[in-house]
C-alpha positions in Angstrom: 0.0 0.0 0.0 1.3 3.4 -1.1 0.2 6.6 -0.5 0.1 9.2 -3.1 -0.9 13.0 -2.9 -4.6 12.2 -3.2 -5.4 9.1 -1.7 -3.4 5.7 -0.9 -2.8 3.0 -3.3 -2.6 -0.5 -3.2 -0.5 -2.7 -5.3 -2.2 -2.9 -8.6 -0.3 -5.0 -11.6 -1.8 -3.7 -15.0 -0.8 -6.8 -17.2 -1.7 -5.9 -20.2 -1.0 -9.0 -21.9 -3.6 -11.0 -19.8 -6.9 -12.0 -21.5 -8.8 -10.2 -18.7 -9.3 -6.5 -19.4 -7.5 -3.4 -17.4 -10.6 -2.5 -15.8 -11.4 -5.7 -14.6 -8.0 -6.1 -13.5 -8.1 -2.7 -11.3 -11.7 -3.4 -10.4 -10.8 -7.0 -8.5 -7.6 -5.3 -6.8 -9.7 -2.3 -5.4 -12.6 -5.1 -4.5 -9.4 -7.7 -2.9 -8.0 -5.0 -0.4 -11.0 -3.9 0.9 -12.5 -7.6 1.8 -9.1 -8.0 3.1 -9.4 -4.9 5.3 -6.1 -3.4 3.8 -8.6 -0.5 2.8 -10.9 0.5 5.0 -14.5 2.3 5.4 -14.1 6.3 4.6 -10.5 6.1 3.3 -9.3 8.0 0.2 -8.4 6.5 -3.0 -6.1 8.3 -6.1 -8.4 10.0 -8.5 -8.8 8.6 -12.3 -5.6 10.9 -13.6 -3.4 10.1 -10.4 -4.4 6.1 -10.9 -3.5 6.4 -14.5 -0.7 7.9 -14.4 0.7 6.0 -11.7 0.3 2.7 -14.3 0.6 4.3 -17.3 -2.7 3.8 -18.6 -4.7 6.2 -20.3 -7.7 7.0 -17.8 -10.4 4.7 -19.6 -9.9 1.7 -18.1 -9.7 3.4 -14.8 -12.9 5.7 -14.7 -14.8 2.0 -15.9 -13.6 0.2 -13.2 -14.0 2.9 -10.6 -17.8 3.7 -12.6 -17.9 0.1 -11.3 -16.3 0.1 -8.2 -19.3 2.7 -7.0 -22.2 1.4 -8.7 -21.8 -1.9 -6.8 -21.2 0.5 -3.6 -17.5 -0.4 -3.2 -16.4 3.3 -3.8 -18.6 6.5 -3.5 -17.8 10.0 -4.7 -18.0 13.0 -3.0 -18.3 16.1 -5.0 -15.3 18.6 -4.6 -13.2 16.5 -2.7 -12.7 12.8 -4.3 -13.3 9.2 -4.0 -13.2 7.2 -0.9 -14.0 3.6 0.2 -17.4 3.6 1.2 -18.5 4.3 4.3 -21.5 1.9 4.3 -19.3 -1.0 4.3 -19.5 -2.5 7.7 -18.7 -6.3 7.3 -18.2 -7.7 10.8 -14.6 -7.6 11.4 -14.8 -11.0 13.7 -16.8 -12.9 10.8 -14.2 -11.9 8.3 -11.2 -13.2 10.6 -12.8 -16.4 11.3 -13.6 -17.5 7.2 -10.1 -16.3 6.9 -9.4 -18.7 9.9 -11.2 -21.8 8.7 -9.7 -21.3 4.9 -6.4 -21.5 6.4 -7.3 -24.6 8.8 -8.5 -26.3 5.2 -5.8 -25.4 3.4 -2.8 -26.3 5.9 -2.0 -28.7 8.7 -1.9 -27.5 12.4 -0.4 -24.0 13.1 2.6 -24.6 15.4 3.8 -22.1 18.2 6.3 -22.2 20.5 5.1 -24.5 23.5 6.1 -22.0 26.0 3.1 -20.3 25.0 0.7 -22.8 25.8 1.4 -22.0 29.6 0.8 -18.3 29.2 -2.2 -17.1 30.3 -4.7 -15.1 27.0 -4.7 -11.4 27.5 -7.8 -10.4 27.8 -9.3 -6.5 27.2 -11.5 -5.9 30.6 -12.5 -2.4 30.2 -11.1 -1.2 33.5 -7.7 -1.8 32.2 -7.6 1.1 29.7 -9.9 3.5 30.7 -9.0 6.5 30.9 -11.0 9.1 33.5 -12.2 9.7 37.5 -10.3 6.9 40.1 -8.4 5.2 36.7 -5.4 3.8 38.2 -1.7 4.6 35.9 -2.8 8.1 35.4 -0.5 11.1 36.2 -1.3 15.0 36.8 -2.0 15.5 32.7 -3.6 18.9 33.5 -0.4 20.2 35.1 2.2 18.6 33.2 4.6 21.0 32.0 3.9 21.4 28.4 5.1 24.5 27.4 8.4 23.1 28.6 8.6 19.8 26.9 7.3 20.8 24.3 10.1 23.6 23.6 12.8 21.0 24.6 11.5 18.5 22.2 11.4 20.7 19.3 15.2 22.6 20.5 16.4 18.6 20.2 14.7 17.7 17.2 16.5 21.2 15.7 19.7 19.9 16.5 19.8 16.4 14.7 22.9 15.5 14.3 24.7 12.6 11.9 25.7 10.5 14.4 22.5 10.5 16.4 20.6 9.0 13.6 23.1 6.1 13.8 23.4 2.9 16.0 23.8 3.7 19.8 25.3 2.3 23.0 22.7 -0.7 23.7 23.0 0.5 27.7 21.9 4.3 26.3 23.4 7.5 26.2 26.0 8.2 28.5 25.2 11.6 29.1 21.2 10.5 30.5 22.8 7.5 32.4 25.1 10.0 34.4 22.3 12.1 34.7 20.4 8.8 36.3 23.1 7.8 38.6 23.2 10.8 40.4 19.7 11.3 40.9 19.6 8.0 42.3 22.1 8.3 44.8 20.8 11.3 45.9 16.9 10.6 45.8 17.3 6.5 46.8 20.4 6.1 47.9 21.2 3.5 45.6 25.1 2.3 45.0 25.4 2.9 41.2 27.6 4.7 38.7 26.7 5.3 35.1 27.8 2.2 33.7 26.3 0.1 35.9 22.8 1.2 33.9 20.8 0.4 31.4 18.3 2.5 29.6 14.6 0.6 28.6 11.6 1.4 27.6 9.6 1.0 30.9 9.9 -1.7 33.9 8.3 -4.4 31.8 11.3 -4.5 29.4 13.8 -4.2 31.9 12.0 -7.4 34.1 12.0 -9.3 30.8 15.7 -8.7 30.2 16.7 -9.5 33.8 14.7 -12.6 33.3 16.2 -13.7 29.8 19.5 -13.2 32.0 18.4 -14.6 35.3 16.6 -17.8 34.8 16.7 -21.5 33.4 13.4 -23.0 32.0 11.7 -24.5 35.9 13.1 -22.1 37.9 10.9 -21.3 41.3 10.4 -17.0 41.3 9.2 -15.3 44.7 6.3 -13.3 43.5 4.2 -10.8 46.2 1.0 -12.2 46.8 -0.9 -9.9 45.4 1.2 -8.9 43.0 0.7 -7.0 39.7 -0.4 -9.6 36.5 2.2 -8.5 34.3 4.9 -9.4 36.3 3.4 -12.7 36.6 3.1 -13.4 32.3 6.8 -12.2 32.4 7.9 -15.2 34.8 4.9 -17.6 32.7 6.8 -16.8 29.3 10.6 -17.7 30.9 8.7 -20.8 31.7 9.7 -20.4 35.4 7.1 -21.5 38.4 5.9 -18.6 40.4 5.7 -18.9 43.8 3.0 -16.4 45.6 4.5 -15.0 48.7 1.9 -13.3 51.2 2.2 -9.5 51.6 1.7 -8.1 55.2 1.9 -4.9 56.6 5.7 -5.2 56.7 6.1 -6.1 53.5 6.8 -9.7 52.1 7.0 -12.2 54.2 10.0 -13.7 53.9 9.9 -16.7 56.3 6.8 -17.9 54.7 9.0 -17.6 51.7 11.4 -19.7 53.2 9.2 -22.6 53.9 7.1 -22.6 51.1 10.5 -22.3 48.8 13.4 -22.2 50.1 15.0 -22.9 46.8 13.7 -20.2 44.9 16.0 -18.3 42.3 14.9 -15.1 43.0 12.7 -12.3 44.7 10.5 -10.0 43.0 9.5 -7.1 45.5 7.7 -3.6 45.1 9.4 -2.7 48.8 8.6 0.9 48.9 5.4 0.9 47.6 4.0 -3.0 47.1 1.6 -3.0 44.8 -1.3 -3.2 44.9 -1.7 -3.1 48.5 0.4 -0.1 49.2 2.9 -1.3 51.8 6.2 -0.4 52.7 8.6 -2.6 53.4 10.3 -2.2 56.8 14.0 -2.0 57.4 14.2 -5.4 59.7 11.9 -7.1 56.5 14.7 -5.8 54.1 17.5 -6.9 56.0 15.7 -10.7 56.6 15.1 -10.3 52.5 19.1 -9.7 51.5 20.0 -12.4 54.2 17.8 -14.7 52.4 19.5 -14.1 49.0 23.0 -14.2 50.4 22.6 -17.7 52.0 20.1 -19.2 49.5 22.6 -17.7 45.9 19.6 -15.3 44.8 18.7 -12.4 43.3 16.3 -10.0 44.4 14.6 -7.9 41.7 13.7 -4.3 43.6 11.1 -2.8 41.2 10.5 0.9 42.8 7.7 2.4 40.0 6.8 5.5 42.5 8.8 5.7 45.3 8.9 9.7 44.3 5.6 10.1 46.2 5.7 9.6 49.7 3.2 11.6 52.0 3.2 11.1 55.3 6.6 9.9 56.1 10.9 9.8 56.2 11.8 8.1 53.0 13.0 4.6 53.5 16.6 3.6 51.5 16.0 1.4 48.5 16.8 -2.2 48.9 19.6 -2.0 46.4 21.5 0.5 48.8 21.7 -1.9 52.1 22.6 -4.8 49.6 26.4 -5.4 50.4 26.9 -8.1 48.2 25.2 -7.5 45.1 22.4 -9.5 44.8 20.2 -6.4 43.7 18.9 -5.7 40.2 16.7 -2.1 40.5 14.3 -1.2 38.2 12.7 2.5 37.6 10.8 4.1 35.4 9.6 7.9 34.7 6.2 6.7 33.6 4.6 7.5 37.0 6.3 11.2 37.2 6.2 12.1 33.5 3.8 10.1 31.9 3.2 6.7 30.8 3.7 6.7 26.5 7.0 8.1 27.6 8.7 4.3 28.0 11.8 5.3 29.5 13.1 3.2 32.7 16.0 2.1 33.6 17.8 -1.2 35.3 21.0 -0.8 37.8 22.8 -4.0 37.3 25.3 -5.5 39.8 28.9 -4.8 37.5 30.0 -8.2 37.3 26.5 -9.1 34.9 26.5 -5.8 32.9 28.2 -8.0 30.0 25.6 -10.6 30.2 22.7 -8.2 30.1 24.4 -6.0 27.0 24.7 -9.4 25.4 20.9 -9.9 26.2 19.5 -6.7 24.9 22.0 -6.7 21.6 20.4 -9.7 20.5 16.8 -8.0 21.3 16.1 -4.4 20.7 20.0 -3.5 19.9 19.7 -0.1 21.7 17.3 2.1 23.4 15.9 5.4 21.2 18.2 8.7 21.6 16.0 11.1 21.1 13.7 11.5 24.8 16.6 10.3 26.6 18.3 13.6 25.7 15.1 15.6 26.4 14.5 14.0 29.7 18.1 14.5 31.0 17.7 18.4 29.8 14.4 18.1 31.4 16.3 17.3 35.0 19.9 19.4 34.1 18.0 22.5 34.2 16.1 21.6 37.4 12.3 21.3 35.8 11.9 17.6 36.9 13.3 18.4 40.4 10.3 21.2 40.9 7.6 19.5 39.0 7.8 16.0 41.3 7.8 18.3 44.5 4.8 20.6 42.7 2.9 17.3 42.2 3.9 15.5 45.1 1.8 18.4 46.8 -0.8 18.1 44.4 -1.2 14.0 44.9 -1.6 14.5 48.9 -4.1 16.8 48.6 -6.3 14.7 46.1 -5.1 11.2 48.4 -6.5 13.2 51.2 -9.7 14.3 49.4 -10.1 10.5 48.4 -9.9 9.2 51.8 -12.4 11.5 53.2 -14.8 10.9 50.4 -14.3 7.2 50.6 -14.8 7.2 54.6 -18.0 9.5 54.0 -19.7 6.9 51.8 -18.9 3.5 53.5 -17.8 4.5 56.5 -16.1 1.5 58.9 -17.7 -1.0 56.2 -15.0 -1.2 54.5 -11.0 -1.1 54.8 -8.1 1.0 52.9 -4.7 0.3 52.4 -1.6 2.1 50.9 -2.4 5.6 52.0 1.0 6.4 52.4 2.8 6.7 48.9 2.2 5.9 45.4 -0.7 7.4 43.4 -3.3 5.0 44.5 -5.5 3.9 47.3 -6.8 0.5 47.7 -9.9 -1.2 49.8 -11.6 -4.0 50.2 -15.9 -4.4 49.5 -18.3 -5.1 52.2 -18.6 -8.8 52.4 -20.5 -11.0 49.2 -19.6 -8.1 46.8 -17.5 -9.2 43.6 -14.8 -6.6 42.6 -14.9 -7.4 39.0 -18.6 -7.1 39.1 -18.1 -3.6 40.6 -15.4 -2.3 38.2 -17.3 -3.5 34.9 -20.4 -2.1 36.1 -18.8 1.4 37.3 -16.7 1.1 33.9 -19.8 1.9 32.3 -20.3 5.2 34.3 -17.0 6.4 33.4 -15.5 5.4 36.6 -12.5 3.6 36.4 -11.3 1.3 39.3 -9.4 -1.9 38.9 -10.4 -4.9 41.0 -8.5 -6.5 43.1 -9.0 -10.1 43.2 -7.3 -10.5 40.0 -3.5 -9.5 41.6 -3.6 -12.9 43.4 -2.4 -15.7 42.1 -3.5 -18.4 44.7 -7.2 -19.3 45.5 -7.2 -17.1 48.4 -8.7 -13.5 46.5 -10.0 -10.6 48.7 -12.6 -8.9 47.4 -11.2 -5.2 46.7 -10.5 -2.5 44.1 -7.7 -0.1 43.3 -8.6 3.2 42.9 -6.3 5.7 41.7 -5.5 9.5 42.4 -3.3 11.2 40.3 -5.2 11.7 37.6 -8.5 12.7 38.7 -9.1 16.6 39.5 -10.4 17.3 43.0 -13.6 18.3 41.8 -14.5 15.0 40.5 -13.5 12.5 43.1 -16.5 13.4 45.7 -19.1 12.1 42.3 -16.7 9.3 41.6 -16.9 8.1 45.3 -21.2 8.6 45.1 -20.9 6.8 41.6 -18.7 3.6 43.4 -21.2 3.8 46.0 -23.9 3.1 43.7 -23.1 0.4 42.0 -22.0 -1.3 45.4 -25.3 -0.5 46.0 -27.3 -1.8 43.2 -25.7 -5.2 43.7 -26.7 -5.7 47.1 -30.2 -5.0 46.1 -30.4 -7.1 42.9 -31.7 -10.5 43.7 -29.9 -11.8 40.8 -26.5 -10.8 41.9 -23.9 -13.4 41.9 -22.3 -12.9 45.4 -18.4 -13.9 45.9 -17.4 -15.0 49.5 -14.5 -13.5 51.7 -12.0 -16.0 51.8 -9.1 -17.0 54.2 -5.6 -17.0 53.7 -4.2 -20.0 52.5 -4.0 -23.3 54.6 -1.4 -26.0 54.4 -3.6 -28.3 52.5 -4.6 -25.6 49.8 -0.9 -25.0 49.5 -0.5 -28.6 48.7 -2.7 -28.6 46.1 -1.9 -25.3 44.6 2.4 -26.5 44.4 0.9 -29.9 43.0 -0.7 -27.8 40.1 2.1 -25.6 39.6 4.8 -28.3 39.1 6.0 -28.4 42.2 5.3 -30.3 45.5 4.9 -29.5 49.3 3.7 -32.1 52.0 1.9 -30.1 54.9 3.6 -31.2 58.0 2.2 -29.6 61.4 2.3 -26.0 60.5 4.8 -26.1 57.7 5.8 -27.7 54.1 8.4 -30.2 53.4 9.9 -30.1 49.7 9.1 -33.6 47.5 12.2 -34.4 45.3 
């Protein structure tokens, strides 16, 4: 498909030695890509002259196959402005895939994938996930981002392009950004680094999958916060490693549950300043059991701090990475929580005796991270704008945490319980008791109110009823009606004698560990009030 001035092209062969006539020949191309959805509904096509010229046809043939390609309502015309694909077609997209589907299936044997797949859970659209609006969880300050600033740095850099940074780059990222990192770091986190000891990715995802690809061997047993966050848990599905839920207290991971369940485990993946979803901070005595665990057991702990920027009521804590004495540490960050989220830029401090492994790793991936925002994001912080818009927001997220809180305790009162108050950009809490989560969230998805539920960030059987409800991107004014809205829909499924009621469950008891470790590939025999490992 080409475009042209006046419309886009698809490949067309004019063959005029073949028995079938030029018309007929442009008439079936026109017809092909727009059953096969390469043209779609209210797109422009070239006009006669532009077609004809672009074959080197005299416009005859053309103007009969287009004459025909609109009487049989393929194309329509619009006077004074052209041709398009008509806007009337509206062939099911899903009906179209599956004959396209089942001629395949006739035509060939089995379609093969790789059998790591088969193990990975199906992604699945719930609407909570990308809504954008009132409670939506992800969401940032958009109405008091800095744009007249970005903006003029982006255009300043795009001025400036230069020969060599339109060529292949340094696959950790520019030096100049990663010096820029490091020191914020050890300032802000107090996290042992230098420059080369990090690597620039496009968000925390892409830096967990690269630790991973260096990390672990195909059956390898992952710690994983119980809840957790799903994606984290698709990353350790596709390395074809078991993951092991660890509960989550008010302290943080529970490492000596840890221990016993899986003592063996490769490595640790904690959210210790802010867990998600649940919103604890891990203490210093929980840390310090954590890196003791790793030192005597050989492994890694993977120290994920998305918004550790945002603490409200208390003393930073010192990231994980900067009380680990022996390297064990990989620390991921990202800007997506203080710049915005399309942004992708994180970064991973690597112990320095692996930065070889994981340059080999991301070489044979992505080759290098993308120049261009790396250079606006460390002008953004040189010249002190990223220093004064956190603190500017940081102020702005406490007052809109505080407003949620009050609204939240104003509609349910003591029926219900919040969490994570402290930090981050979102609250969570759990339902009154027989009230599914997902239920609420689809239902308040439909009133433009965005919460995510909460059952879904456990792994194990044992699922409390909750949602997530984020902050930082919903305007004072509208979190009091948001709150009334949530309330609501609570409401309405108490009262509907239909309603499908979920039950608060227990944490997990030796015998459902049992059978959740059988499942998973793994086995533990419940002995008195611990597990012993089957080899």
């Amino acid at each position: 498909m080409r475009k042209v001035a006046n419309g886009l092209l698809p490949i067309i062969s004019a063959d005029r030695k073949s028995s079938k006539p030029l018309h007929r020949q442009i008439y079936e191309t026109f017809r092909a890509a727009i059953a096969n959805k390469n043209l779609r509904p209210g797109q422009r096509v070239p006009s006669s002259r532009t077609l004809a010229n672009e074959l080197g046809l005299s416009r005859t043939p053309v103007l009969n196959a287009y004459d025909q390609l609109v009487a049989d309502g393929y194309f329509e015309s619009r006077a004074g402005f052209g041709t398009f694909v008509s806007t009337s077609l509206r062939e099911p997209f899903e009906l179209r895939k599956a004959q396209a589907a089942g001629a395949r299936k006739s035509a060939s044997g089995p379609r093969r994938m790789a059998n790591r797949l088969a193990n990975l859970s199906r992604f699945k659209v719930d609407p909570w996930l990308y809504g954008s609006g009132a409670l939506s969880i992800g969401q940032v300050a958009f109405d008091h981002f800095p744009f007249h600033i970005w903006s003029r740095l982006v255009a300043r850099n795009y001025r400036k392009v230069s020969t060599n940074s339109l060529q292949y780059g340094d696959p950790m990222g520019s030096l100049m950004f990663r010096r820029t990192v490091a020191e914020y770091l050890r300032t802000s986190r107090a996290v042992v680094c230098d420059a080369e000891q990090i690597m620039v990715v496009s968000g925390s995802q892409q830096g967990l999958a690269l630790t991973a690809h260096v990390l672990f061997d195909r059956g390898d047993s992952v710690w994983l916060e119980e809840p957790g966050h799903y994606l984290t848990r698709k990353i350790i599905e596709l390395a074809e490693c078991h993951s092991v839920p660890v509960p989550v207290d008010e302290e943080g991971l529970d490492v000596q549950t840890g221990v016993g369940i899986c003592n063996e485990a490769r490595a640790a993946y904690v959210t210790p300043s802010h867990q998600f979803p649940l919103g604890h901070t891990m203490t210093l005595s929980r840390r310090f059991e954590l890196l003791d665990w790793a030192n005597s057991a050989g492994a890694w702990i993977i120290e994920d701090d998305y918004d550790s920027e945002y603490l409200y009521r208390e003393m930073p804590i010192a990231s994980l990475q900067g009380l680990d004495s022996n390297s064990r540490v990989i620390y991921l960050g990202t800007f997506s929580k203080t710049l915005y989220p399309s942004l992708r830029l994180g970064y991973v401090v690597i112990p320095p005796d692996l930065v070889d492994r994981f340059v080999a790793v991301r070489q044979t991936m992505d080759v290098f991270p993308s120049d261009l925002f790396q250079t606006v994001v460390n002008e953004f912080i040189q010249e002190g704008h990223y220093s004064r818009y956190v603190r500017r927001t940081r102020e702005l997220y406490a007052l809109r945490r505080e407003a949620l809180v009050e609204a939240l305790s104003a509609a349910f009162g003591s029926s219900v319980e919040m969490f994570g108050g402290k930090s981050g950009l979102h609250l969570a809490m759990t339902l009154p008791r027989g009230i599914s989560d997902v239920e609420v969230a689809k239902l308040a998805s439909e009133r433009n109110v965005w919460v995510r539920p909460l059952s879904p960030c456990y792994l194990g059987k044992s699922r409390r009823q909750g949602l997530l409800l984020g902050f930082g991107g919903t305007d004072l004014t509208e979190i009091a009606a948001a709150v009334t809205c949530l309330r609501e829909v609570i409401d309405s499924i108490k009262s509907a004698p239909e309603a499908t009621f979920s039950t608060d469950q227990q944490p997990l008891g030796a015998s459902e560990v049992f059978e959740q470790s059988h499942h998973s590939g793994f086995l533990f025999q419940p002995v008195d009030n611990g597990f012993v490992l089957q080899m």
